[in-house]
PAVO-431498 format. One line per field, with one value per atom (N, C-alpha, C, O): residue number from 1; residue in three letters; atom name; x negated, y negated, z negated. Coordinates in Angstrom, 3 decimals. Each point is the difference from the previous one (the first is absolute). Layout:
BEGIN
pos	c(NUM	...)
code	c(ALA	...)
site	c(CA	...)
X	c(X	...)
Y	c(Y	...)
Z	c(Z	...)
% end
This chain:
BEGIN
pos	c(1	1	1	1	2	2	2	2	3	3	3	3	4	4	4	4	5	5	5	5	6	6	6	6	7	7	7	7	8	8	8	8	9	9	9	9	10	10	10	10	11	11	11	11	12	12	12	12	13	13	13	13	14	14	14	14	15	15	15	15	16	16	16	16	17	17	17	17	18	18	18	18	19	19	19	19	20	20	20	20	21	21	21	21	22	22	22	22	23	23	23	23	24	24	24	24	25	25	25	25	26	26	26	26	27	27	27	27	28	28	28	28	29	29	29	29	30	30	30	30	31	31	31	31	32	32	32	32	33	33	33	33	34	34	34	34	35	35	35	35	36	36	36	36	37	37	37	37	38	38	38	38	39	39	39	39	40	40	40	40	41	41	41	41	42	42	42	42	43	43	43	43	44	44	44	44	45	45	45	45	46	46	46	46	47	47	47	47	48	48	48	48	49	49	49	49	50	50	50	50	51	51	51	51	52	52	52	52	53	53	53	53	54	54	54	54	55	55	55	55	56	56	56	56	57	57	57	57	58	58	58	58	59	59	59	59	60	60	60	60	61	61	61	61	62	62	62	62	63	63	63	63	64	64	64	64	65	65	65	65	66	66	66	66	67	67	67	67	68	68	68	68	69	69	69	69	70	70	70	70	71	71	71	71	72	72	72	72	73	73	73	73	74	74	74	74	75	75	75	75	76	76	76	76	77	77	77	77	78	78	78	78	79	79	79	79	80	80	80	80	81	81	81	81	82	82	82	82	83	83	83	83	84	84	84	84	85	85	85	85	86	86	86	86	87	87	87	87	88	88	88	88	89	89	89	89	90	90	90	90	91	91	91	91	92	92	92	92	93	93	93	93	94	94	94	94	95	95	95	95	96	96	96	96)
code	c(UNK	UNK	UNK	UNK	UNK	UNK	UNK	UNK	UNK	UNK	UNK	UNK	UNK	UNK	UNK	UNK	UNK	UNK	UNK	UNK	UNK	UNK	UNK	UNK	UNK	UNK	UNK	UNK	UNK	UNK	UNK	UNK	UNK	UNK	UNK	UNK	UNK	UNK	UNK	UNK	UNK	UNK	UNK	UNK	UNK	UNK	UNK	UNK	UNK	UNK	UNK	UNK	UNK	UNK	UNK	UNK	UNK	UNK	UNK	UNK	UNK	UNK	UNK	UNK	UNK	UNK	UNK	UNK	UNK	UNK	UNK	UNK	UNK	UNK	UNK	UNK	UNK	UNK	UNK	UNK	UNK	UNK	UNK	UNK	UNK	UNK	UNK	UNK	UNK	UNK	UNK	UNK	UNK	UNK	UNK	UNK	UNK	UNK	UNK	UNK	UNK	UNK	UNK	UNK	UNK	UNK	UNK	UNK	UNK	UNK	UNK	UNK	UNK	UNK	UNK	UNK	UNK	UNK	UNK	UNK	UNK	UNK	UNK	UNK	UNK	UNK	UNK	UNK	UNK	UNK	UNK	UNK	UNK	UNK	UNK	UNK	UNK	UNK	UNK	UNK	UNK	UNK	UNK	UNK	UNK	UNK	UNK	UNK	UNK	UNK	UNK	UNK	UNK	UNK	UNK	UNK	UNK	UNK	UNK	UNK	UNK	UNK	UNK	UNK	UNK	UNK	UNK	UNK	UNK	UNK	UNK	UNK	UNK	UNK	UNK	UNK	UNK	UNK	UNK	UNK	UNK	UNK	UNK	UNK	UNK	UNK	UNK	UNK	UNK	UNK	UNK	UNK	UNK	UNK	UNK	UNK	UNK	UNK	UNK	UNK	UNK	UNK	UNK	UNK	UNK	UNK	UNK	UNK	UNK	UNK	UNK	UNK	UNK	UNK	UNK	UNK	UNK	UNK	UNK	UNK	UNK	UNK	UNK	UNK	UNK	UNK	UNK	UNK	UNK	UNK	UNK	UNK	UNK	UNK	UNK	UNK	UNK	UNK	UNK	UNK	UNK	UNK	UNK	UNK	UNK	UNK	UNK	UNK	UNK	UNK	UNK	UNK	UNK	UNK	UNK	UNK	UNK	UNK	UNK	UNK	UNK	UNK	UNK	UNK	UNK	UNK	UNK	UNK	UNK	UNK	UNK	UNK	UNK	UNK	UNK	UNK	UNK	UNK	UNK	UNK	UNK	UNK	UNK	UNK	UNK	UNK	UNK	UNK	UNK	UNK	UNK	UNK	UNK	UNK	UNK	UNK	UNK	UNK	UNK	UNK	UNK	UNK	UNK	UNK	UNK	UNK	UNK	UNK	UNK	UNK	UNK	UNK	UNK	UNK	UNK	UNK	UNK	UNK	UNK	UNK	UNK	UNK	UNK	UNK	UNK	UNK	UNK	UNK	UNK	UNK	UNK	UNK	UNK	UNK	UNK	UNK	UNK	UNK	UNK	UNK	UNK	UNK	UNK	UNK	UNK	UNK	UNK	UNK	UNK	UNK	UNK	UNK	UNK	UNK	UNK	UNK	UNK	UNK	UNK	UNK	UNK	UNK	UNK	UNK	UNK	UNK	UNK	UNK	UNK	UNK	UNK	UNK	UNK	UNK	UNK	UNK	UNK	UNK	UNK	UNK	UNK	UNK	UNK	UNK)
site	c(N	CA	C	O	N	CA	C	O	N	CA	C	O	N	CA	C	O	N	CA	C	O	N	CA	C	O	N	CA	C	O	N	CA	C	O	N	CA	C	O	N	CA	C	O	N	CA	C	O	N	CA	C	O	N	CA	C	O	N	CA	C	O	N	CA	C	O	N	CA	C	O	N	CA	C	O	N	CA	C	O	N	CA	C	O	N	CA	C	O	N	CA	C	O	N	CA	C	O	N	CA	C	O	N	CA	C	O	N	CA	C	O	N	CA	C	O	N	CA	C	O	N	CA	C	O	N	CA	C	O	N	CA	C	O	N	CA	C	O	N	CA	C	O	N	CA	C	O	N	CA	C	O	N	CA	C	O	N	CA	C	O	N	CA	C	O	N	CA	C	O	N	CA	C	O	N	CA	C	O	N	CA	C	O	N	CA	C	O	N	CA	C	O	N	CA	C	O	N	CA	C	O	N	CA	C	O	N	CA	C	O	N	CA	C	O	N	CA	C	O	N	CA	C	O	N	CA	C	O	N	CA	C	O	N	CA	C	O	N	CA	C	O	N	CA	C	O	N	CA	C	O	N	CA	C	O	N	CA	C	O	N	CA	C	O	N	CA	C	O	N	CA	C	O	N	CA	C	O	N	CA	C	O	N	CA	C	O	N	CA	C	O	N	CA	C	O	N	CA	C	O	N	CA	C	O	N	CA	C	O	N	CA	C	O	N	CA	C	O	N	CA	C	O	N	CA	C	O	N	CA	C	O	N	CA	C	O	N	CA	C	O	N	CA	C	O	N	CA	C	O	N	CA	C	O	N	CA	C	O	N	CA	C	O	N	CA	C	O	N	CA	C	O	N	CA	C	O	N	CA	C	O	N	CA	C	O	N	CA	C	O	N	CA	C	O	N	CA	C	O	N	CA	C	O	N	CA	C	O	N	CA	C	O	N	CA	C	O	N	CA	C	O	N	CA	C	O	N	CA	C	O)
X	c(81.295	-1.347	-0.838	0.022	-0.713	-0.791	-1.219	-0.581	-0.244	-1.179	-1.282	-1.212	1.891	-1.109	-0.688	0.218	-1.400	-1.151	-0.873	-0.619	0.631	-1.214	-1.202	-0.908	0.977	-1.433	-0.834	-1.181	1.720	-0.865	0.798	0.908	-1.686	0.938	-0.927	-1.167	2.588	-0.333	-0.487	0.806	-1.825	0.139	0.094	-0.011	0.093	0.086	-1.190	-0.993	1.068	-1.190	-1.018	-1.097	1.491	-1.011	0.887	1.184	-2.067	0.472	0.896	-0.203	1.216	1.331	-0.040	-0.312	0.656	0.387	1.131	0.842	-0.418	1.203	0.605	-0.424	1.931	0.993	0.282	0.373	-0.554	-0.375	0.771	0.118	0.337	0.482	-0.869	0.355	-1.749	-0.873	-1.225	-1.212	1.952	-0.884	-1.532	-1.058	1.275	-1.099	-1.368	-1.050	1.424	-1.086	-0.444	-1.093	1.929	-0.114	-1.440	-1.118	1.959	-0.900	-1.059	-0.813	0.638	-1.159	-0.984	-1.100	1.352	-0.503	-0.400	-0.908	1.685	-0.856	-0.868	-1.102	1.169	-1.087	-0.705	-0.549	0.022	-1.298	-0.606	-1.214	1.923	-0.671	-0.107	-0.992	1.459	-0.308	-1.640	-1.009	1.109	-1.459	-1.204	-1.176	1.444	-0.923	-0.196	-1.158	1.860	-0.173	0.298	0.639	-1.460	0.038	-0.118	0.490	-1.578	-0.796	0.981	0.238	0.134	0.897	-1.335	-1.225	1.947	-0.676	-0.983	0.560	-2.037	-0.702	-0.052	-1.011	2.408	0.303	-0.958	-0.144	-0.688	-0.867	-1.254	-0.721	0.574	-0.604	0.550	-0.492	1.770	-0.039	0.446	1.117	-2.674	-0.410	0.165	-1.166	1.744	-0.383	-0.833	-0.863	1.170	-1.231	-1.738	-0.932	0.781	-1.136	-0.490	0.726	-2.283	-0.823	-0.622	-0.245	0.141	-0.028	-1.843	-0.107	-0.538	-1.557	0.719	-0.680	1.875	0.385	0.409	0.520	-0.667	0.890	-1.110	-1.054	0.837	-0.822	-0.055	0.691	-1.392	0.239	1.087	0.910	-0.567	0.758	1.367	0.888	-0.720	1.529	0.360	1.017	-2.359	-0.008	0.444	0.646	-1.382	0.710	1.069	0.469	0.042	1.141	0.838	1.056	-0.830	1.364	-0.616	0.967	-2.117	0.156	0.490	0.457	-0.218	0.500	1.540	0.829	-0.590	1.913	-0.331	0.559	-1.265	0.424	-0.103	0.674	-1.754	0.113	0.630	-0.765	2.198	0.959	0.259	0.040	0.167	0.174	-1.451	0.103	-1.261	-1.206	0.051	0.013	0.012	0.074	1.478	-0.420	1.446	0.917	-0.159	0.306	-1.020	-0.427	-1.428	-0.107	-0.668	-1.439	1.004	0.027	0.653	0.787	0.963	0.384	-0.103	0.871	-1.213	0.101	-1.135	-0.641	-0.301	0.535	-1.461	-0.732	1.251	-0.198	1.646	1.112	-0.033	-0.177	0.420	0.025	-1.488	-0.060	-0.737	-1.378	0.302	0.848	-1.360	-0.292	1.662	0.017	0.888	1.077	0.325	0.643	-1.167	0.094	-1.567	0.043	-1.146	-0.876	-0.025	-0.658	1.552	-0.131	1.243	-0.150	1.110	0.661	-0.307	0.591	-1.743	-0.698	-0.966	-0.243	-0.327	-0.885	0.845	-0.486	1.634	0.409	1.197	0.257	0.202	0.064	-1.301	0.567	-1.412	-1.112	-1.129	-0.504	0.379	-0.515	-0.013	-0.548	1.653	0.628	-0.514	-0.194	-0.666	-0.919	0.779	-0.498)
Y	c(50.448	-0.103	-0.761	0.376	-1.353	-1.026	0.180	-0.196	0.728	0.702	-1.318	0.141	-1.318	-0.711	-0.058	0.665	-1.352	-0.041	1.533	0.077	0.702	1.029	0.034	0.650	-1.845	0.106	-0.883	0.182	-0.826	-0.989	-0.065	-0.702	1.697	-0.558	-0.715	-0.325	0.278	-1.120	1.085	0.909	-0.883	0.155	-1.088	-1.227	1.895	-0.659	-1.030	-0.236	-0.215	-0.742	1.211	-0.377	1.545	0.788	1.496	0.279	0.419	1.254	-0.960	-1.147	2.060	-0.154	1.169	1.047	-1.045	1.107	0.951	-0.390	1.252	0.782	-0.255	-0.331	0.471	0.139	1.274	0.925	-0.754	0.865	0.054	-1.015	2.295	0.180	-0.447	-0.653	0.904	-0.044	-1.321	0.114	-1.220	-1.281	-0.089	-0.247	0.543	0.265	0.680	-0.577	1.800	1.181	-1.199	-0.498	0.405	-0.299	-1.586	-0.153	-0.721	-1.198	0.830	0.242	0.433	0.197	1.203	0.382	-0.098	1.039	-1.305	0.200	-1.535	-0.909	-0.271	0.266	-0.967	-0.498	0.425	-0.651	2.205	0.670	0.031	-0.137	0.387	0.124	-1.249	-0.092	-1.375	-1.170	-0.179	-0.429	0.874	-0.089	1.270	-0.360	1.445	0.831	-0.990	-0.405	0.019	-0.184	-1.658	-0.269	-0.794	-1.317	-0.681	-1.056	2.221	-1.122	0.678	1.198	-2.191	0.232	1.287	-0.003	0.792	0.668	-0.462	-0.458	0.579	-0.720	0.447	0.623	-0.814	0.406	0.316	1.112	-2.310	-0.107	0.962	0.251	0.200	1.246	1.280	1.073	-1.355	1.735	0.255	0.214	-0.347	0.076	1.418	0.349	0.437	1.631	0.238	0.877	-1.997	0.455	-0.021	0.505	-1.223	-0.327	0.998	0.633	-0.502	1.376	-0.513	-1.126	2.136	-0.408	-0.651	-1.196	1.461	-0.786	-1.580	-0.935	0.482	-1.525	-0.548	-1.116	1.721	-0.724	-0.881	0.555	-1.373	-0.793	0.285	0.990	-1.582	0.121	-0.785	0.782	-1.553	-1.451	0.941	-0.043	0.831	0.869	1.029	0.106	0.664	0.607	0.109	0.869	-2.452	-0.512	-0.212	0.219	-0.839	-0.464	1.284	-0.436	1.398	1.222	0.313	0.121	-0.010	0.777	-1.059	0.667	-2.188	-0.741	0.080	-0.102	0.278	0.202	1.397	-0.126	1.278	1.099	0.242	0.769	-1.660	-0.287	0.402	0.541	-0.646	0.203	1.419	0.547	0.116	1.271	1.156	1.071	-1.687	0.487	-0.117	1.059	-1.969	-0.021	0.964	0.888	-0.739	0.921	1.305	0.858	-0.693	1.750	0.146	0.876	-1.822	0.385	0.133	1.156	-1.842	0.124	1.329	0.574	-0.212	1.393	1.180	0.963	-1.194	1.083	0.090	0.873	-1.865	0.364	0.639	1.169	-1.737	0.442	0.955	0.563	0.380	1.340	1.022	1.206	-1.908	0.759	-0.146	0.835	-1.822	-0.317	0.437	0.284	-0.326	0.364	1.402	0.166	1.053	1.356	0.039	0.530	-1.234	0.015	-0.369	0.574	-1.632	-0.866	1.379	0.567	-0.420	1.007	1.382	0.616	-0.035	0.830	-0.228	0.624	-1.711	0.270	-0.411	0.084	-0.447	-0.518	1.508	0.380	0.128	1.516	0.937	1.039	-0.847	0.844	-0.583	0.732	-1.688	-0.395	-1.203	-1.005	1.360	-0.993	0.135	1.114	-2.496	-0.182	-1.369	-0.409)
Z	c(41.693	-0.485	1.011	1.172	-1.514	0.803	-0.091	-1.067	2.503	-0.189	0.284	-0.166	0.602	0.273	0.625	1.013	-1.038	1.468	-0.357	-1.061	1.705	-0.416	0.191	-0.516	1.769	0.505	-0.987	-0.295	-0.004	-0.997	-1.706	-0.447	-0.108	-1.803	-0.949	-0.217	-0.272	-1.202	-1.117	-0.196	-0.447	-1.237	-1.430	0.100	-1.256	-1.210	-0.701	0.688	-1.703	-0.543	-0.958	-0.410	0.176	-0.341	-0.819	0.188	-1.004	-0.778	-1.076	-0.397	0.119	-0.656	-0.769	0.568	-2.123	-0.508	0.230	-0.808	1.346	-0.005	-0.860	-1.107	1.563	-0.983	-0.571	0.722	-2.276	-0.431	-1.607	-0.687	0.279	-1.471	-0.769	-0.981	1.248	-0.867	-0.162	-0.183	0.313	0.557	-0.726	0.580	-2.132	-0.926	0.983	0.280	0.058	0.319	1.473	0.267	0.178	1.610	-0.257	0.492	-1.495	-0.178	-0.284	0.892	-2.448	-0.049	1.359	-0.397	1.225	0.985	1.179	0.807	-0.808	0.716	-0.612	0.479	-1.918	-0.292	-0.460	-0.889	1.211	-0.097	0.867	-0.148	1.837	1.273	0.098	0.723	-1.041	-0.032	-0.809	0.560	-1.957	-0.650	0.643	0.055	0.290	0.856	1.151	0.098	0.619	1.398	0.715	1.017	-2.099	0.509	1.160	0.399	0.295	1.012	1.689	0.149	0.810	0.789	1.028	-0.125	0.909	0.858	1.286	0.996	-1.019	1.035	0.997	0.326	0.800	1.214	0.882	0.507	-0.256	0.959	-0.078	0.965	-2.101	-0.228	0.108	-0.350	0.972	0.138	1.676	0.471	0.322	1.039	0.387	0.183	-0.004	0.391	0.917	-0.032	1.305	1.237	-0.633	0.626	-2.020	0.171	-0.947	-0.766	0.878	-0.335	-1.492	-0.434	0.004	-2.086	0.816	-0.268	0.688	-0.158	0.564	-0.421	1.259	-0.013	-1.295	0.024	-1.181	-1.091	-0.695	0.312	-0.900	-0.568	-1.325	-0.241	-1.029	-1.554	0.042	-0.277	0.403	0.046	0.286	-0.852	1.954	0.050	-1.231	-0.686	0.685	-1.232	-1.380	-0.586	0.055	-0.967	-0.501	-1.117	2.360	0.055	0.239	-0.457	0.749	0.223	-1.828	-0.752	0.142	-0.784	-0.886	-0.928	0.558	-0.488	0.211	-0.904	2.076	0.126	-1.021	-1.089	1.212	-0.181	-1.469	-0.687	0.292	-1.692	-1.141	-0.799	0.366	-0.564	-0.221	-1.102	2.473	0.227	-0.499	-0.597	1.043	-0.633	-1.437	-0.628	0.092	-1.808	-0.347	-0.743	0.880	-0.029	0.086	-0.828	2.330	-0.241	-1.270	-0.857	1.071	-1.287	-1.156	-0.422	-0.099	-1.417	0.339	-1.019	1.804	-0.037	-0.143	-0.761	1.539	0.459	-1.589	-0.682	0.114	-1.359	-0.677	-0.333	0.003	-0.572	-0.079	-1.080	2.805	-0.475	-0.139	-0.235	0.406	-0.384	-1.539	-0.317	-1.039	-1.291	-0.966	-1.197	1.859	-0.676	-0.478	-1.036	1.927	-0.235	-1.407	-1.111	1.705	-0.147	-1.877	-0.868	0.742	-1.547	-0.810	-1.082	1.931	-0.591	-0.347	-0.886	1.771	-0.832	-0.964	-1.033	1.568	-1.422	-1.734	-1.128	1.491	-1.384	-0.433	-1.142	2.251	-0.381	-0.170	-0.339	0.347	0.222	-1.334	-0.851	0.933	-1.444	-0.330	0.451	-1.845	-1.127	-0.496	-0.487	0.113	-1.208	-0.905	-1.049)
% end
């Protein structure tokens, strides 16, 4: 087994689907986190040393623009499970 340089590696040209029984599920499970989650991660914003009054609107925007996708996902779950118990009683409780 040929372990190569360790100190310095190579990686690949990017995410690869697993090899998988199930190629169907797997494609479609990329290309949802592909349509949730377009915009690449804005590194340079994720400063830890620096104190939330250093962040600008301009940083702001922008994490909640990466974070986008994921925000519209939970609002459509949250209402889901609020209006779903909600529509199902009233159409058990009164059928008109």
């Amino acid at each position: 087994m040929e372990l190569g340089n360790i100190s310095k590696p190579t990686y690949g040209p990017g995410l690869e689907a697993p090899g998988s029984s199930t190629p169907g599920l797997v494609t479609m499970a990329h290309g949802f986190l592909r349509l949730v989650q377009p915009n690449p991660l804005p590194i340079e914003l994720m400063n830890f040393g620096q104190s939330q009054s250093e962040f600008s609107q301009e940083d702001i925007y922008e994490l909640l623009l990466y974070e986008l996708g994921f925000l519209i996902c939970a609002a459509i779950g949250f209402l889901f499970i609020i209006l779903m118990p909600l529509v199902g009683c009233c159409f058990c409780c009164c059928r008109c």
